[in-house]
C-alpha positions as CSV (number, residue, x, y, z in Angstrom):
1,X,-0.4,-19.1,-17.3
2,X,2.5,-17.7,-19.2
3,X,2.0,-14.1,-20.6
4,X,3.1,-15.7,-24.0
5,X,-0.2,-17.7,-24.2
6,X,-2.3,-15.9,-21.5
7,X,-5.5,-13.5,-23.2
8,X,-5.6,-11.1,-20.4
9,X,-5.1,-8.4,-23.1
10,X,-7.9,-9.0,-24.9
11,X,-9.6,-7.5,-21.6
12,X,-8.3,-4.2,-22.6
13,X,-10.2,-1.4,-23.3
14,X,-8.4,-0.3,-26.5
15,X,-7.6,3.0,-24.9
16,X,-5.2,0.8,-22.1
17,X,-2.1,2.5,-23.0
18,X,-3.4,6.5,-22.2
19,X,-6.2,4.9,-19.4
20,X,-2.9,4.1,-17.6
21,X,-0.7,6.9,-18.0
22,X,-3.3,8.9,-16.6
23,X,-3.6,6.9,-13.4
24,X,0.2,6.8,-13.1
25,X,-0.2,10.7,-13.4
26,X,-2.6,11.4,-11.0
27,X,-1.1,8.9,-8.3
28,X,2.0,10.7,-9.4
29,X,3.7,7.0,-9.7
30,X,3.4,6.3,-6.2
31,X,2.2,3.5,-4.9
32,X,-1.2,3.1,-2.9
33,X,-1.4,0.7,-1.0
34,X,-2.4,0.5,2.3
35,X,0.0,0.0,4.8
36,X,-0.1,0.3,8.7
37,X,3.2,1.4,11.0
38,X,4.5,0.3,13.9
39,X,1.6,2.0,15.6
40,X,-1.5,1.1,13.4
41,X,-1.6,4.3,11.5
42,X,-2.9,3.6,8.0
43,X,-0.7,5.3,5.3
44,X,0.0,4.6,1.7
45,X,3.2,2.7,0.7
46,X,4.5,5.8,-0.9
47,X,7.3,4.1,-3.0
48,X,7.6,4.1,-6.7
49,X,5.0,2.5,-8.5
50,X,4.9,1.7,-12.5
51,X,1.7,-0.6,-12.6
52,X,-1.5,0.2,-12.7
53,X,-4.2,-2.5,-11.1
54,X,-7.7,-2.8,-11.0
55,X,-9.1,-2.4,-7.2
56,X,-11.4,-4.7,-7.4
57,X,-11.9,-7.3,-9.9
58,X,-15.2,-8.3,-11.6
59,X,-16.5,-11.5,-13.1
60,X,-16.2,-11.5,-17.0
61,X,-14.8,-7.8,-17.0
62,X,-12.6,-5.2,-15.9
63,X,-14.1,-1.6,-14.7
64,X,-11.4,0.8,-15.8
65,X,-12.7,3.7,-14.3
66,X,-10.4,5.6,-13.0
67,X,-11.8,5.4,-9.7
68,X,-11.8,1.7,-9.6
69,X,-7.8,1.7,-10.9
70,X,-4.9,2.5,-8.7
71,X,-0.7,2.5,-8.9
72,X,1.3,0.2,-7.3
73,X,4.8,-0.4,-6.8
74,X,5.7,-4.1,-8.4
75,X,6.2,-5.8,-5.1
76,X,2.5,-5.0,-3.7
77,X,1.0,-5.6,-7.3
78,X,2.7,-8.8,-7.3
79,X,1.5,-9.8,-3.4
80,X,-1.9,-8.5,-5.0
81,X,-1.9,-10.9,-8.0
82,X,-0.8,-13.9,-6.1
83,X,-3.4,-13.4,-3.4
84,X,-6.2,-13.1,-6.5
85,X,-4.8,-16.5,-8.0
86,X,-5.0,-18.3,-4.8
87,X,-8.3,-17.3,-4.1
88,X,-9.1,-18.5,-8.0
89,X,-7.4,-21.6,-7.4
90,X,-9.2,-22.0,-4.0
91,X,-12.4,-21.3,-5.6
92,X,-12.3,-23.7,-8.7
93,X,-10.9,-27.0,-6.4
94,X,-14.0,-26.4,-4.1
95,X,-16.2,-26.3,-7.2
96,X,-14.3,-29.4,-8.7
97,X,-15.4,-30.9,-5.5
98,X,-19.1,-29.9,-6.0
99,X,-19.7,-31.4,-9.2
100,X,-20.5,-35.2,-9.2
101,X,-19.2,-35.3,-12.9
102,X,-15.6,-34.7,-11.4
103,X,-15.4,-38.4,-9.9
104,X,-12.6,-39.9,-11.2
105,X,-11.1,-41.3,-7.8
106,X,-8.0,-39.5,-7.7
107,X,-9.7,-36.6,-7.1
108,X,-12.4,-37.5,-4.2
């Protein structure tokens, strides 16, 4: 969906704006994500990160604590967000599949 006609902002707490410079404070805008090395050490990314993200995602709302909100650098936030979409797009084909109202033949 393009950002132009998405309504992911009306999600926002109206405090959004100082909710995330106080993540990107504390994580000292680094990112952190998990990451493993060459010999399975777990470490975080540890490059510069400018977006804040929600850990973990809930149905019909976002908890912005800041314990469930973390910085990432825009590559892993962007890995992130297509991983979430997949899983979306995943989810609602399997449910289009369930529901005998979706029969039109193309679709079967």
């Amino acid at each position: 969906m393009p950002w132009s006609t998405s309504r992911r902002k009306e999600r926002f707490n109206p405090d959004w704006p100082r909710t995330r410079m106080r993540i990107l404070k504390r994580d000292k805008h680094v990112c952190q994500w998990p990451v493993k090395d060459d010999f399975g050490n777990v470490r975080i990314c540890g490059k510069y990160g400018n977006e804040v993200d929600h850990k973990v995602r809930h149905d019909g709302y976002d908890d912005d604590s800041p314990e469930n909100l973390w910085t990432l650098c825009r590559w892993h936030h962007q890995r992130k967000t297509e991983s979430e979409s997949a899983d979306v797009r995943r989810e609602n084909g399997r449910k289009r599949k369930e529901n005998q109202w979706y029969s039109h033949p193309a679709f079967r």
